[in-house]
N, C-alpha and C positions, 0 to 999 in steps of 0.2 A: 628155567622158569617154567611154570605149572601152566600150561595151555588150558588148563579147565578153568584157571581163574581168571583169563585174558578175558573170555567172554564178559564176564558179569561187571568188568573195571569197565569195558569198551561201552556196554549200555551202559554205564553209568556217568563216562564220558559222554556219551552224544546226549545223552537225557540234561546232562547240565549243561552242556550249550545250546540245548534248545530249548530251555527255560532262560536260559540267560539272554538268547537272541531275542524271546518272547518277552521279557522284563524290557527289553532296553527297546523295542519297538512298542510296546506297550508306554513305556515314559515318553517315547519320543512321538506317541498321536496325544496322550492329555498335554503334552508343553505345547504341540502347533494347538489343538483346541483352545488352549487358555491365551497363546497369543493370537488368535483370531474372534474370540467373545472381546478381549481387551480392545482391539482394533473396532470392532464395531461401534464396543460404546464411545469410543472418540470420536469414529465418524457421528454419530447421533448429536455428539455434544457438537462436533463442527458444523451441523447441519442446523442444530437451534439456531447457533451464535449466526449462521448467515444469514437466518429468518428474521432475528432480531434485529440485522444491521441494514438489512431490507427494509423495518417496518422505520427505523431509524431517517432512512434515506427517504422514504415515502413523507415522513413528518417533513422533514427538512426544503422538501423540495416544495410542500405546499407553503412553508413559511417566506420562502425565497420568494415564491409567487406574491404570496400577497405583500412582501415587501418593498418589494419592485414594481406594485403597478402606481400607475400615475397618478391615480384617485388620491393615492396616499401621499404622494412624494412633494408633488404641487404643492398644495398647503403649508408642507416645512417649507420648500426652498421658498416659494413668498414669505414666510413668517421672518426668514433671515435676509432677505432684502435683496433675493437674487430676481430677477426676470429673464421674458425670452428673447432670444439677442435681437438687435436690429439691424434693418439693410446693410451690407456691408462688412458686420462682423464678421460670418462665416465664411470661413474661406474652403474649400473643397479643391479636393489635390486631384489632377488624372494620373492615372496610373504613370505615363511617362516623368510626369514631375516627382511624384513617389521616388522613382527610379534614381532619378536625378539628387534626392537628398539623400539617399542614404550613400549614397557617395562623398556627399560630403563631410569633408573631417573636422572631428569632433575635438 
């Protein structure tokens, strides 16, 4: 074999593998790019959707309020013919009697 032509194959070898190492490192920082711009826009869109589910829980929590207060609730339960109990009715457990009924079998 012709040792003068070694030379010029040999750069011609290392010049194509270092175009090719440069090509395939080159593909491999736009793909992590592209999947880290795609990741962000899901965090953005996850971080609406939490805003949203926040402002969601804020409504909910004021509706709960004022469904539950007593101003309101009074008037129905008198409209349906409920009152508040008298002497005797209520009966209140002490913790030891608590104790004692869930003991017992059902």
């Amino acid at each position: 074999m012709n040792t003068t032509l070694m030379g010029p194959w040999r750069l011609v070898y290392v010049a194509s593998v270092a175009l090719a190492s440069f090509a395939l490192a080159s593909t491999g920082m736009v793909w992590v790019r592209t999947e880290v711009t795609s990741e962000r826009y899901e965090l953005a869109r996850l971080i609406a959707e939490r805003d949203t589910l926040r402002e969601q829980l804020a409504a909910l929590d004021v509706d709960v309020h004022r469904l539950s207060a007593a101003a309101r609730i009074e008037p129905l339960a008198r409209n349906l013919g409920l009152t508040y109990p008298e002497a005797g009715q209520v009966v209140a457990f002490r913790p030891r009697e608590l104790a004692a009924l869930r003991r017992v079998q059902r």
